[in-house]
C-alpha positions in Angstrom: 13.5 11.5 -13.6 9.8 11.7 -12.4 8.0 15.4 -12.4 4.9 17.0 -11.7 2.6 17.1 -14.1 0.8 19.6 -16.1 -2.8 21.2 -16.2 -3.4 19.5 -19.2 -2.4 16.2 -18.2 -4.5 16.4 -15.1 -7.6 17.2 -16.9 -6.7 14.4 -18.7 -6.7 12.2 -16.1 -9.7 13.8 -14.6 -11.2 13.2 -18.4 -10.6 9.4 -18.5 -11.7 8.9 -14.9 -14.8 10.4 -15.5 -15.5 8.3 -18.9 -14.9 5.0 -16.8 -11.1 4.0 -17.3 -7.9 3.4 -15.0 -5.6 6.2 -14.3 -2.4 5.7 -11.9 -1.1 8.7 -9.9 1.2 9.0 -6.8 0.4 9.3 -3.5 2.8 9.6 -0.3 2.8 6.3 0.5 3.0 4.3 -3.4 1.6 4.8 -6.6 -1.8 3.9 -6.8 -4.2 2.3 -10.0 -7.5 4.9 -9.7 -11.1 4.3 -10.9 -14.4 6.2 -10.3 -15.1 4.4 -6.7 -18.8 4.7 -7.9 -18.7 3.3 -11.1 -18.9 -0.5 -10.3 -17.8 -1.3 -13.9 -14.8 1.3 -13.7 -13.7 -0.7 -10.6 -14.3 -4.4 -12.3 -11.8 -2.8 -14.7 -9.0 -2.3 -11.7 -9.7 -5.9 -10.8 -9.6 -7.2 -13.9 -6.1 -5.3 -14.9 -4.9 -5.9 -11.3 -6.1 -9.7 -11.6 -7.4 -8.9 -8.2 -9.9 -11.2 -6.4 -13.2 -9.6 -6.8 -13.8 -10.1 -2.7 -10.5 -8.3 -2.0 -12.0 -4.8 -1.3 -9.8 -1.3 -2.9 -9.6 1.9 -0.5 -11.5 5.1 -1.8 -9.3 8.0 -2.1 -11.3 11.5 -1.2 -9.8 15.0 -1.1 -8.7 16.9 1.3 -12.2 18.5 3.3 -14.6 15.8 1.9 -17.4 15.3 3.4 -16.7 11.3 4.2 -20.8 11.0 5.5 -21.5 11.0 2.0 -19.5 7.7 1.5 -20.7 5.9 4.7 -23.4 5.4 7.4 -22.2 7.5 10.3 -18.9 8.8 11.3 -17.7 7.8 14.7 -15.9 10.3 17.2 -13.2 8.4 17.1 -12.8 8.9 12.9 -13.3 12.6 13.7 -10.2 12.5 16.1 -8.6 10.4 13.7 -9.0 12.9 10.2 -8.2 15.9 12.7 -5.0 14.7 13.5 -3.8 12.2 10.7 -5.7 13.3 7.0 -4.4 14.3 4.8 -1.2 11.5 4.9 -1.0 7.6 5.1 -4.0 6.5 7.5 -7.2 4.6 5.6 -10.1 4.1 7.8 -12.4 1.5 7.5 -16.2 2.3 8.6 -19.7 1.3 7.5 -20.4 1.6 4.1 -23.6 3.8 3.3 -26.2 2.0 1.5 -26.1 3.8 -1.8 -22.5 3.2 -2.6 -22.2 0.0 -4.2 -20.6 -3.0 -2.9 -18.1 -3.6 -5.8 -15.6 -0.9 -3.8 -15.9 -2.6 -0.8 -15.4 -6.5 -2.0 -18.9 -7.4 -1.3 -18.5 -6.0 2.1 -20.9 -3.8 4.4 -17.9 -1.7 5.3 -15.7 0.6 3.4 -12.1 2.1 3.3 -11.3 5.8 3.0 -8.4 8.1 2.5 -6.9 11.0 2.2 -3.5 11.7 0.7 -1.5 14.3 0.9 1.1 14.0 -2.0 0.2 17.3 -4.0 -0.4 15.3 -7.1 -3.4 13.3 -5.6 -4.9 16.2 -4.0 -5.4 18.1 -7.6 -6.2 15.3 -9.1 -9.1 14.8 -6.6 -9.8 18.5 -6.5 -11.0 18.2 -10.3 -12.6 14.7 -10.0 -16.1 15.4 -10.1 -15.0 19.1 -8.7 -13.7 17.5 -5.6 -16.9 15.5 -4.9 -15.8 12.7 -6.3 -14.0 9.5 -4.8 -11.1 7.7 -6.4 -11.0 3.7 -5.9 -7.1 3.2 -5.9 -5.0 0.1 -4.7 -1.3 -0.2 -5.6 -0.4 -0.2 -9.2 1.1 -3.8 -9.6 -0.3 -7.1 -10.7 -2.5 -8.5 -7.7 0.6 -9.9 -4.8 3.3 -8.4 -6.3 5.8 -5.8 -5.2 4.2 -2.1 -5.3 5.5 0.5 -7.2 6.7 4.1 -6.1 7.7 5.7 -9.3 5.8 6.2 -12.5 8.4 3.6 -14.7 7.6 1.6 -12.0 4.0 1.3 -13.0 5.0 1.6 -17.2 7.1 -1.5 -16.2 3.9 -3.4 -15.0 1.5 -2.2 -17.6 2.8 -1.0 -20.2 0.7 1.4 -22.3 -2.8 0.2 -20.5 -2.7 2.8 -18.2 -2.3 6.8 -18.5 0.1 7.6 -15.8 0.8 11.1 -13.7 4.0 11.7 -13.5 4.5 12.8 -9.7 7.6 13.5 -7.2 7.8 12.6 -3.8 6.7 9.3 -2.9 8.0 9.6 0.7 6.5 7.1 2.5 7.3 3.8 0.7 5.2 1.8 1.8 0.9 1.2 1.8 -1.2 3.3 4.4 -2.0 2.2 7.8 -5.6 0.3 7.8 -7.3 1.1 11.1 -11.3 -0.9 11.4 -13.4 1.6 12.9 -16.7 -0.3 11.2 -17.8 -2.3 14.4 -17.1 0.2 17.7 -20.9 -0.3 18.1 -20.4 -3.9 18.9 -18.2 -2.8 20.9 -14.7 -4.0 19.2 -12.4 -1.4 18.3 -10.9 0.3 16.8 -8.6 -2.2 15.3 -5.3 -2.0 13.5 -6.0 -3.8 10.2 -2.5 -3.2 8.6 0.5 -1.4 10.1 1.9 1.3 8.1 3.4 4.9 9.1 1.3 6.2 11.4 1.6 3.7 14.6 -0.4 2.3 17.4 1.4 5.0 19.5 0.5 7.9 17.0 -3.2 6.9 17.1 -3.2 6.1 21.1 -2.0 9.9 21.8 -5.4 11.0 20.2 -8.1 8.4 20.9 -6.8 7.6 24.5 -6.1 4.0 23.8 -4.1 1.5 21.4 -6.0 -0.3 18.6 -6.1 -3.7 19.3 -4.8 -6.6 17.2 -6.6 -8.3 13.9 -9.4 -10.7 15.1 -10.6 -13.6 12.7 -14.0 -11.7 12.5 -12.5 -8.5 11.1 -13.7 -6.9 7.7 -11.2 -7.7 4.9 -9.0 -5.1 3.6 -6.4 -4.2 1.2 -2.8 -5.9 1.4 -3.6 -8.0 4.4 -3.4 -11.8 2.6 -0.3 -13.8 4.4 1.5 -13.5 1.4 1.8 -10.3 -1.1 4.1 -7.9 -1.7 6.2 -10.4 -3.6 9.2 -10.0 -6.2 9.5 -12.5 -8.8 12.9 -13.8 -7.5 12.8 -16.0 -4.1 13.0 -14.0 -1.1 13.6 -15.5 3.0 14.0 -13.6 6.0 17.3 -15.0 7.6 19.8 -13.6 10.1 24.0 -13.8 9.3 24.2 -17.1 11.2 21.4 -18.6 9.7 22.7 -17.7 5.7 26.0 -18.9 6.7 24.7 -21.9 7.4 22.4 -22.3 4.4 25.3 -21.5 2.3 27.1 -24.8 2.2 24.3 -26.2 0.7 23.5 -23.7 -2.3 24.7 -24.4 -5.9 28.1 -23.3 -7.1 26.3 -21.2 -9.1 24.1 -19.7 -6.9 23.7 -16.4 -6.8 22.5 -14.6 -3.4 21.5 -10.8 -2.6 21.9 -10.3 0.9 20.3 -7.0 2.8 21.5 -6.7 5.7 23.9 -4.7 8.3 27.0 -5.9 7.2 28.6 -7.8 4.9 29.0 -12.0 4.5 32.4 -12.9 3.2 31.4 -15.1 0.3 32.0 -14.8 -3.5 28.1 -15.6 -4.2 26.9 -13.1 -2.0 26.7 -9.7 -2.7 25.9 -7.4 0.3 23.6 -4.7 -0.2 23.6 -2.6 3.0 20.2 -2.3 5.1 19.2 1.3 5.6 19.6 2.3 9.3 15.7 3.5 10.1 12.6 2.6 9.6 11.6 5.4 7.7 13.9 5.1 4.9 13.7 1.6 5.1 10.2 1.9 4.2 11.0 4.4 1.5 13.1 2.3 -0.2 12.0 -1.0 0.3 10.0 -1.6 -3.0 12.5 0.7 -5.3 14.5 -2.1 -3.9 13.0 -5.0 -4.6 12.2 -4.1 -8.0 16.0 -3.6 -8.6 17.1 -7.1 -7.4 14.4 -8.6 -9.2 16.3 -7.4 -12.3 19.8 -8.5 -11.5 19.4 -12.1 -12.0 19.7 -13.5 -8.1 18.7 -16.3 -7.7 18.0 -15.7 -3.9 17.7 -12.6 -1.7 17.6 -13.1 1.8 16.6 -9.7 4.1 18.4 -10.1 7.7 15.0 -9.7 10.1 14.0 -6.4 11.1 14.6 -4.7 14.7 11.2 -5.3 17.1 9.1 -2.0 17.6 6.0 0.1 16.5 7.7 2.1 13.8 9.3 -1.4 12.2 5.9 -2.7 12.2 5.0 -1.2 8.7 8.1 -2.6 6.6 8.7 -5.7 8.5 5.2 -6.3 7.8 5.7 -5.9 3.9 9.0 -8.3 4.3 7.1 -10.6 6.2 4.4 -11.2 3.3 6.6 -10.9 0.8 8.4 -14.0 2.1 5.2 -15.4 2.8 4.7 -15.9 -0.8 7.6 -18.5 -1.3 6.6 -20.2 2.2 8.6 -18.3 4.6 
């Protein structure tokens, strides 16, 4: 059973973050592997642990108030509008990275991804850092492509004793932030939805007057946005009741098949694990998921596709990529 953690264990962390090494601590949307965003060798040591392409930029977690024009080169109306309504919670801008903060963050990039969470855990942690001054470079807490983790055995189970880990409740999102690319509005493109996530092209219409528009192929890179990631060690499709009944015929005896979906398939190799009904707790439990058939020895799982609409867009993004992985 997860809990909060202590004083002392957050000084801790605050003590090895400041002395250049990896700490993991929860946020509302997964648990995420934290470095000193401007230490460029404390951040080679998430790739490294991560086995994370080097070019594959992290997001830099700030605290709640921060002044963000420290971290980049101007801050657009449209990221004020944004913070007001959205920070702290699950929205990570991207803007143009200020000249002093090293490139390492940012994979090599001239841009740079913020964010500020609001699980209680983060927020003291990034309080102490540096008394709140500080930044914390954070992806997910997995091996590079893999499925992200949303409890702190989650992240024990990935590596081991390499990492000091908060303890922390209330992961309640389930899924990674909501990328937004706010770095090239004066070129006139923008803003741009990088990666869907919780807070929707609706949410962010209401306050900037219009939608972000799609990714375009010239488009900074940013975290989880490869075709395929996400990804559990067993073989995962996307496949609707007609299609797996169709596809069984042709599976070994032995076969073994988890199948997520709305109802149940009358065969003895499939074992029906019932979809939640909404997004939102589809989101929440998508990865606790994932990691739990991963252990159960399937040798298949097949997710039934996911409804259409703004508010699906975050998980069956997730599903989408994680299929991706094993050509789907």
């Amino acid at each position: 059973m997860s809990r909060m953690p202590t004083a002392a264990e957050l000084d801790e962390a605050v003590r090895l973050l400041e002395a250049g090494q990896l700490v993991a601590f929860p946020t509302e949307t997964v648990y995420g592997l934290g470095a000193d965003a401007e230490s460029p060798e404390a951040v080679a040591r998430i790739f490294a642990l991560k086995g994370r392409p080097s070019n594959h930029p992290v997001i830099v977690h700030v605290v709640d108030g921060a002044d963000i024009g420290y971290w980049v080169d101007e801050v657009p109306e449209a990221a004020t509008k944004l913070i007001e309504a959205f920070w702290p919670g699950p929205l990570t801008l991207i803007l143009k990275r200020a000249s002093h903060i090293d490139a390492a963050v940012a994979g090599g990039q001239d841009s740079i991804g913020l964010r500020c969470p609001s699980h209680p855990v983060a927020q003291a942690l990034l309080s102490r850092f540096k008394r709140g001054r500080g930044g914390i470079a954070a992806p997910s807490a997995n091996k590079f492509g893999q499925v992200s983790p949303t409890t702190a055995q989650h992240v024990r189970d990935e590596f081991g004793d390499a990492v000091y880990v908060l303890e922390g409740d209330g992961v309640e999102v389930g899924i990674e932030s909501t990328i937004v690319d706010l770095s090239r509005l004066d070129q006139g493109i923008g803003p741009v939805l990088l990666r869907p996530g919780a807070i929707t092209p609706a949410m962010m219409a209401k306050v900037l007057g219009e939608a972000p528009l799609p990714p375009d192929a010239a488009a900074p890179r940013a975290s989880g946005t490869l075709k395929a990631h996400y990804a559990p060690h067993t073989p995962l499709v996307l496949a609707d009741a007609g299609e797996l009944a169709a596809q069984l015929p042709s599976l070994a005896a032995d076969a073994r098949v988890a199948w997520v979906g709305r109802a149940p398939i009358e065969d003895p190799r499939c074992t029906w694990v019932q979809a939640p009904a909404d997004a939102t707790a589809y989101a929440r439990e998508l990865y606790r998921l994932l990691r739990k058939l991963d252990k159960q020895g399937f040798t298949r799982l097949v997710f039934e596709p996911l409804p259409e609409g703004h508010e699906w867009a975050g998980v069956r993004d997730r599903l989408q990529r994680a299929a991706a992985a094993f050509g789907g």
